[in-house]
C-alpha positions as CSV (number, residue, x, y, z in Angstrom):
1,X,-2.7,-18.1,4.3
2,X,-3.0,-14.9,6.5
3,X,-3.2,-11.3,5.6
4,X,-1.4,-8.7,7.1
5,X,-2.8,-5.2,5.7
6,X,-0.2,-2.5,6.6
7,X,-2.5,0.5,7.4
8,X,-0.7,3.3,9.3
9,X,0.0,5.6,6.2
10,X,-0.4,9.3,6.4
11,X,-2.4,10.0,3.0
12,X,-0.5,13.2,3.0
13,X,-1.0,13.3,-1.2
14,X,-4.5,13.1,-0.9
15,X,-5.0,16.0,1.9
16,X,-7.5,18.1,1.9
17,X,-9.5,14.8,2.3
18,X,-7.4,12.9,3.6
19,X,-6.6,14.0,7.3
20,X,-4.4,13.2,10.4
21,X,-7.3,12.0,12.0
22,X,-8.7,10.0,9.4
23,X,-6.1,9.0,6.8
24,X,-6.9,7.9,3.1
25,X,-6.7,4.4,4.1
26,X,-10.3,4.8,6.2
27,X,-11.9,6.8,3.7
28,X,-14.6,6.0,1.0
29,X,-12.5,7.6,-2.3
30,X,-15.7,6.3,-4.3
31,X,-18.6,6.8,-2.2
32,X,-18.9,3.2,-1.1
33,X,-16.7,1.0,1.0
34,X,-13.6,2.7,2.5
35,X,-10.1,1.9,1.5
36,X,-9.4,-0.7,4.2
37,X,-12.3,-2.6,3.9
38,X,-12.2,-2.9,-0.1
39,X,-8.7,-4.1,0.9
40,X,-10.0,-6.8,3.4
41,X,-12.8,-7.7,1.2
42,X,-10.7,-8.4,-1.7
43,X,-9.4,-11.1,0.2
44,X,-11.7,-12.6,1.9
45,X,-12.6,-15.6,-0.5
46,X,-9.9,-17.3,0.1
47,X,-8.2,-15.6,4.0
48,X,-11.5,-15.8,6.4
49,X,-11.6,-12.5,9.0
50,X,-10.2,-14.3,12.0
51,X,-6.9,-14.3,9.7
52,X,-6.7,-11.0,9.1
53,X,-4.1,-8.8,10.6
54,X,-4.0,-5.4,10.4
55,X,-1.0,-3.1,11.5
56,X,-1.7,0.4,12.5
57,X,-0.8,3.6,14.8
58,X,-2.4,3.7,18.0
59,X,-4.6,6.3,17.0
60,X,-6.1,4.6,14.4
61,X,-7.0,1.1,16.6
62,X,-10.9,2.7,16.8
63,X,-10.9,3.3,13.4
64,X,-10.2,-0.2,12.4
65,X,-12.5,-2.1,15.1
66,X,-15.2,0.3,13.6
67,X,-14.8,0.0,10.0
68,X,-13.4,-4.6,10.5
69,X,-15.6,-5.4,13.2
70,X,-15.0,-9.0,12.1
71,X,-11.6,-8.7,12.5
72,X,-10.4,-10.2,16.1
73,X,-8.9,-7.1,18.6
74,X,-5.8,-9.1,19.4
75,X,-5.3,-9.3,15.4
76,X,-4.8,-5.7,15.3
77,X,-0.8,-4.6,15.9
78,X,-0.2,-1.5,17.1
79,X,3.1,0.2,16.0
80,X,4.4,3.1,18.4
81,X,5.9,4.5,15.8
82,X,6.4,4.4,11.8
83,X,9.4,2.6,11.2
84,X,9.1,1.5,7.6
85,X,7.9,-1.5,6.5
86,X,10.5,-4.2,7.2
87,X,10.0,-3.7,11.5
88,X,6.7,-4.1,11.0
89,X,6.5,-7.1,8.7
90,X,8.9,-8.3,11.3
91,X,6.7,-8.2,14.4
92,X,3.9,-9.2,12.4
93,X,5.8,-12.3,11.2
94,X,6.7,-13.0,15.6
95,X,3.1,-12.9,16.1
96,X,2.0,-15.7,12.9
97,X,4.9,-17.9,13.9
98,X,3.6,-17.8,17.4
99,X,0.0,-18.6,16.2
100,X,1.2,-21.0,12.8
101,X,4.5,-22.4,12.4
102,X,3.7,-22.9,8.7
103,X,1.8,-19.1,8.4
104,X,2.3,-17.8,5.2
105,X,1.6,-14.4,4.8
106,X,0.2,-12.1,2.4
107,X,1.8,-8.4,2.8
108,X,-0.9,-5.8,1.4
109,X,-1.4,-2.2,1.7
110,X,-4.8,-0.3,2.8
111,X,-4.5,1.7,0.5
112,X,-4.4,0.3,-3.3
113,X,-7.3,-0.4,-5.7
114,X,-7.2,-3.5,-7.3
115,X,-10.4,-3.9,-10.4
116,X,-9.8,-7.5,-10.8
117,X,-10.5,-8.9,-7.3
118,X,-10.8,-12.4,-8.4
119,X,-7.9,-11.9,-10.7
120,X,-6.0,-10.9,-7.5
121,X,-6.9,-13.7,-5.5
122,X,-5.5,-16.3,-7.7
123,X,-2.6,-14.8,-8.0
124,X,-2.0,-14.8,-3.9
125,X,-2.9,-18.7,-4.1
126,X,-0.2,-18.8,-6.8
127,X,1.8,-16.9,-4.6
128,X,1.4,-19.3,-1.6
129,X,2.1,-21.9,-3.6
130,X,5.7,-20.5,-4.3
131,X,6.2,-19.1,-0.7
132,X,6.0,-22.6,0.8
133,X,8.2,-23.8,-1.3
134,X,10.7,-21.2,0.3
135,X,10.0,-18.4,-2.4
136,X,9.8,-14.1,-1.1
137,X,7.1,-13.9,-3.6
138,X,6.3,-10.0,-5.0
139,X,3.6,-9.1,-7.4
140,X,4.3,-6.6,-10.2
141,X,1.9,-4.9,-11.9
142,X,1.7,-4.9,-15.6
143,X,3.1,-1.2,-16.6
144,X,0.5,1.1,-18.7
145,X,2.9,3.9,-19.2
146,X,6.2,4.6,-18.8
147,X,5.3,6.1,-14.7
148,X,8.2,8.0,-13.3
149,X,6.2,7.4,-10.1
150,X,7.1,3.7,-9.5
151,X,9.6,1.5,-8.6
152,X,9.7,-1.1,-11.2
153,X,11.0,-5.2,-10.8
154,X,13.1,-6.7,-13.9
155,X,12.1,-10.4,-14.6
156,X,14.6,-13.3,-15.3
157,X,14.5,-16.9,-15.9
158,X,10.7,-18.4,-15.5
159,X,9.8,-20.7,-13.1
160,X,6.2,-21.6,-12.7
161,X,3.3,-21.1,-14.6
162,X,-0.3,-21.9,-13.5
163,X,-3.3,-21.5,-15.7
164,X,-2.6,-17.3,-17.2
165,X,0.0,-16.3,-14.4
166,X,3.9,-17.4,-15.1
167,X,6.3,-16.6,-12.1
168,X,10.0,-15.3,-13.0
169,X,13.0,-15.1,-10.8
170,X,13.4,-11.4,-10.1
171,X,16.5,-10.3,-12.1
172,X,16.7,-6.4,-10.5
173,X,14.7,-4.2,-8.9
174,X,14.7,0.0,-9.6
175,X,14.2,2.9,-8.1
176,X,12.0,5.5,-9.6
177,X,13.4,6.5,-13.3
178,X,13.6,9.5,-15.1
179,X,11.4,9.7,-18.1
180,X,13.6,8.0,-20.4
181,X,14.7,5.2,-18.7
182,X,11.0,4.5,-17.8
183,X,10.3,4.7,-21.4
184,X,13.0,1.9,-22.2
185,X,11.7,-0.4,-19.2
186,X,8.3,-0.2,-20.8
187,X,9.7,-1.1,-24.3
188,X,11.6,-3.7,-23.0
189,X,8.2,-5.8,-22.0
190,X,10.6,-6.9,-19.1
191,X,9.9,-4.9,-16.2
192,X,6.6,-4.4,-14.2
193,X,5.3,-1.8,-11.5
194,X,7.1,-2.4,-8.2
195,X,3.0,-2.3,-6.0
196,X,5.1,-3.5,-2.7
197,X,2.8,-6.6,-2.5
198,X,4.2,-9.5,-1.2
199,X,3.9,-13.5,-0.3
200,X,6.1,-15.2,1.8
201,X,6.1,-17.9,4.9
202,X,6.6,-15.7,8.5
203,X,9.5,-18.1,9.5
204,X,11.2,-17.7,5.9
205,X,11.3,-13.4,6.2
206,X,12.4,-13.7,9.9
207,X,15.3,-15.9,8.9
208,X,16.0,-13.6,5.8
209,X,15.8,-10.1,7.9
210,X,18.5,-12.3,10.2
211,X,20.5,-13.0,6.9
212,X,20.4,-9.0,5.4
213,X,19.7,-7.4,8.3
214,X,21.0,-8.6,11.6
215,X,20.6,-5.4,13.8
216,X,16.8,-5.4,13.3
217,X,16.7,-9.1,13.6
218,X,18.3,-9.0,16.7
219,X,15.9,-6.0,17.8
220,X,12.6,-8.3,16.9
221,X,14.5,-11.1,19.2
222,X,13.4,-9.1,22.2
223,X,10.4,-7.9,21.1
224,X,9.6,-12.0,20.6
225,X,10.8,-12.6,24.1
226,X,7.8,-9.8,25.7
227,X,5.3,-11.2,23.7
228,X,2.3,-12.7,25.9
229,X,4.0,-11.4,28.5
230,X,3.2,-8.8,31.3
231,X,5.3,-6.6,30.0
232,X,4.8,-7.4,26.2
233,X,3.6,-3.7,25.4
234,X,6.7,-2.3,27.3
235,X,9.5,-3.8,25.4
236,X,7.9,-3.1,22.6
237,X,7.8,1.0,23.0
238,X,11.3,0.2,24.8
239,X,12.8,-1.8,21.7
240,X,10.9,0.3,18.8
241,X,12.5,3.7,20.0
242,X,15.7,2.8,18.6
243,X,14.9,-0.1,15.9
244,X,16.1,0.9,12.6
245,X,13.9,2.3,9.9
246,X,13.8,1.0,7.1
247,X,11.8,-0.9,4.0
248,X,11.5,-4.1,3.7
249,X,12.8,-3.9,-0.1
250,X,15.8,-2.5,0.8
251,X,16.4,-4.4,4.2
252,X,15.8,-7.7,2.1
253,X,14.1,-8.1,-1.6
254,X,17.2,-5.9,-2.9
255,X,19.7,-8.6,-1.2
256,X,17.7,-11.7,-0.7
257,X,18.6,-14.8,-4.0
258,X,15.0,-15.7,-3.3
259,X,13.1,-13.4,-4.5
260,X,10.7,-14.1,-7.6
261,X,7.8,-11.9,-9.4
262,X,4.3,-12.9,-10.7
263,X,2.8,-10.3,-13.0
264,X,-0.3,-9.5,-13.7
265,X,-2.9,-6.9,-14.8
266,X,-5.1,-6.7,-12.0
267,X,-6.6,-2.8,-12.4
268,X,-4.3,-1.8,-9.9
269,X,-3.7,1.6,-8.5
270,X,-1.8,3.0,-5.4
271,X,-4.3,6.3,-5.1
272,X,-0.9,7.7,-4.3
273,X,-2.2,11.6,-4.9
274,X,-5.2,13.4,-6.9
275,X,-3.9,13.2,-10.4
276,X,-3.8,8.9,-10.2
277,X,-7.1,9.0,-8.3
278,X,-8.1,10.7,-11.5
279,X,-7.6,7.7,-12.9
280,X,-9.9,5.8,-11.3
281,X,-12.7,7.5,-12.0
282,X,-15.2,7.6,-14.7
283,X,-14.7,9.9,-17.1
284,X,-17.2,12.6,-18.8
285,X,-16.7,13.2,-22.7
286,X,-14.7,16.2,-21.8
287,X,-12.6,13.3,-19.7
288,X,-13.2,15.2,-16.5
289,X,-12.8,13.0,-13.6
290,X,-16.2,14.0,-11.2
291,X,-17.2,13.2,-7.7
292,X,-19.9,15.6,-6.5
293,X,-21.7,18.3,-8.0
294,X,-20.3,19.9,-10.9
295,X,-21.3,22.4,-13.9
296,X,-18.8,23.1,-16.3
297,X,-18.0,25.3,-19.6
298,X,-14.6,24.4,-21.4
299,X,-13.8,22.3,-19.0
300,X,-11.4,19.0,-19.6
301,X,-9.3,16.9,-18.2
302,X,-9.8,17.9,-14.5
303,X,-10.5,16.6,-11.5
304,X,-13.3,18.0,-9.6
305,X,-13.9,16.4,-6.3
306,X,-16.5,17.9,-4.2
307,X,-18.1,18.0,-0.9
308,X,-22.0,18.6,-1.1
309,X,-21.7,22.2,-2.7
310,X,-21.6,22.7,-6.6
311,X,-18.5,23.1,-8.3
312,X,-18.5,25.3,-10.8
313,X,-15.6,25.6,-13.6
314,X,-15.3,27.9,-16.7
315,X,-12.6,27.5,-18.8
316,X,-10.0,25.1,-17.1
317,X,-7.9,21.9,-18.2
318,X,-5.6,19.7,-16.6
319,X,-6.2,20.9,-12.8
320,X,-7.6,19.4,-9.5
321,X,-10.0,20.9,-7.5
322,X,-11.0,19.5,-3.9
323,X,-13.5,20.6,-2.0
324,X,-14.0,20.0,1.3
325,X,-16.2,21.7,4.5
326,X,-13.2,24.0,5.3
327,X,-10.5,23.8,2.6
328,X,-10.3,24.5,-1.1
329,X,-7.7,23.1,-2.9
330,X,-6.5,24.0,-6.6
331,X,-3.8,23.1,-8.4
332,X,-2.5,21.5,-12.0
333,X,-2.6,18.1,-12.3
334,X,0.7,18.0,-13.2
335,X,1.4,19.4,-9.7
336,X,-0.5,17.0,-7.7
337,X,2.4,15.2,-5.9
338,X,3.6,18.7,-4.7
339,X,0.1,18.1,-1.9
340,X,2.9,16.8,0.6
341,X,4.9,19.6,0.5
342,X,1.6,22.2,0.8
343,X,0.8,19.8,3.7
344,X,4.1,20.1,5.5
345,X,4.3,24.0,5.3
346,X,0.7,24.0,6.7
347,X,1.4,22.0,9.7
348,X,4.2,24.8,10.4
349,X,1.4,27.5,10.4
350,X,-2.7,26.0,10.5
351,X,-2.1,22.4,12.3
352,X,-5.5,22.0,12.9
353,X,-6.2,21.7,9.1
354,X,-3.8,18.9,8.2
């Protein structure tokens, strides 16, 4: 089995830290190990480095031989562009037919936090085993509350089950719901947390991208024909200018009769802004959620995430507070997705801070 980590994100959700230069995905969110590595390191029991593949934005190549230096140069992909997920699951899968006929792949993003490493890895080995058997193999994540954040996967008829982990046909997928349809998928004990994780053989998604998708298919044809080529990097800019954007759930999982779901509890978490960072943390008995220096009166339920300086709070609850060496940012927890609009009116007027 090979890992392709999909690591050309933006972070926008978790600026002021997270930056243009250096996106979430290459940052340490708990002092430790960045993002990327934890990623790689979760799977390296059972996918050695030299099976590793990481796709990324040229800008970010330095950033991943510095932070993987065990990961092979020619395993890093460099997209010219961010075209969703299913082009570049697609030229990933050209390159691991190329290398293995009989690849199976691992799809996983740089930027999730996953507890239960060991948990996780037995669930890809499950995964693998359904993926050679012709299987698109997606892991859903065992819902703790009725999110409004998440896509979410319906189960149907079971059809494996190996030691805890039982793998269903997927009945439906669903887009993110309002509070009260999230409410009735979480009572209904039938639908799980849609973490865009996947397993799958490389020559099983190219043919299905061909089946859902031909236009894209068509595009990667081309881009297969340049590779090891003289002129490999050429058609690829060329092709990837006009090759269609779009997610690999929509291009195929939504379509595909071959699609199946293993779900597990795994600690999972998509850091996708401050407030589910929060989360993550340990909490003190006022279940404040600290990183940094802090002194407090009245204070609960926050997050206070500093940068060196104390952070001092009198008589807050619910809000996030970020510090960083040349931004401070403040606002209610209940706001924290809103980060990616601040971040978008910013680039308009201070560029140099996103």
């Amino acid at each position: 089995m090979y890992a392709l980590v999909l690591a050309g994100g933006s972070g926008t959700r978790l600026w002021p830290h997270s930056r243009s230069n250096r996106p979430k995905q290459f940052l340490s969110i708990n002092g430790g190990r960045t993002m990327l590595q934890e990623t790689v390191d979760r799977t390296l029991p059972i996918i050695p480095p030299e099976r590793v593949y990481v796709a990324t934005g040229a800008a970010y190549v330095d950033l991943v031989m510095e932070q993987l230096p065990d990961v092979p140069r020619e395993n890093i992909l460099l997209e010219p562009a961010g075209r969703g997920t299913a082009p570049c699951i697609g030229l990933a899968a050209l390159h691991l037919r190329r290398r293995d006929p009989d690849a199976v792949m691992a799809v996983l993003s740089a930027d999730h936090r996953v507890e239960r490493a060991d948990q996780f890895c037995d669930v890809l080995k499950l995964g693998e085993q359904m993926a050679q058997q012709g299987h698109l193999v997606t892991l859903g994540i065992q819902p703790t509350a009725p999110s409004t954040g998440y896509g979410y996967i319906q189960r149907g008829e079971q059809l494996n089950e190996k030691d805890e982990f039982a793998v269903f046909q997927v009945q439906s997928f669903a887009e993110k719901p309002d509070a009260e349809r999230a409410r009735g998928y979480i009572e209904s004990g039938t639908y799980y947390w849609n973490a865009g994780m996947f397993v799958w053989r490389a020559d099983r998604i190219l043919d299905e991208l061909a089946a859902h998708r031909p236009t894209l298919a068509d595009a990667l044809i081309v881009i297969d024909a340049g590779i090891g080529t003289a002129h490999e990097r050429a058609v690829l800019e060329a092709v990837w200018h006009d090759i269609e954007n779009v997610a690999i759930d929509i291009a195929v999982m939504e379509r595909t009769a071959h699609a199946t779901v293993i779900p597990a509890d795994l600690g999972w978490s998509d850091v996708g802004d401050w407030a589910s960072l929060a989360d993550t943390l340990p909490r003190d008995d006022d279940g404040n959620a600290i990183s940094g220096m802090h002194i407090g009166v009245d204070t609960h339920n926050s997050l206070i995430y500093g940068n060196g300086r104390v952070v001092a709070t009198i008589g807050i609850e619910d809000m996030v507070i970020v510090d960083t060496h040349d931004v401070l940012l403040i606002c209610p927890r209940a706001r924290a997705q809103d980060v990616k609009a601040m971040v978008a009116q910013i680039n308009k007027q201070h560029r140099s801070l996103v």
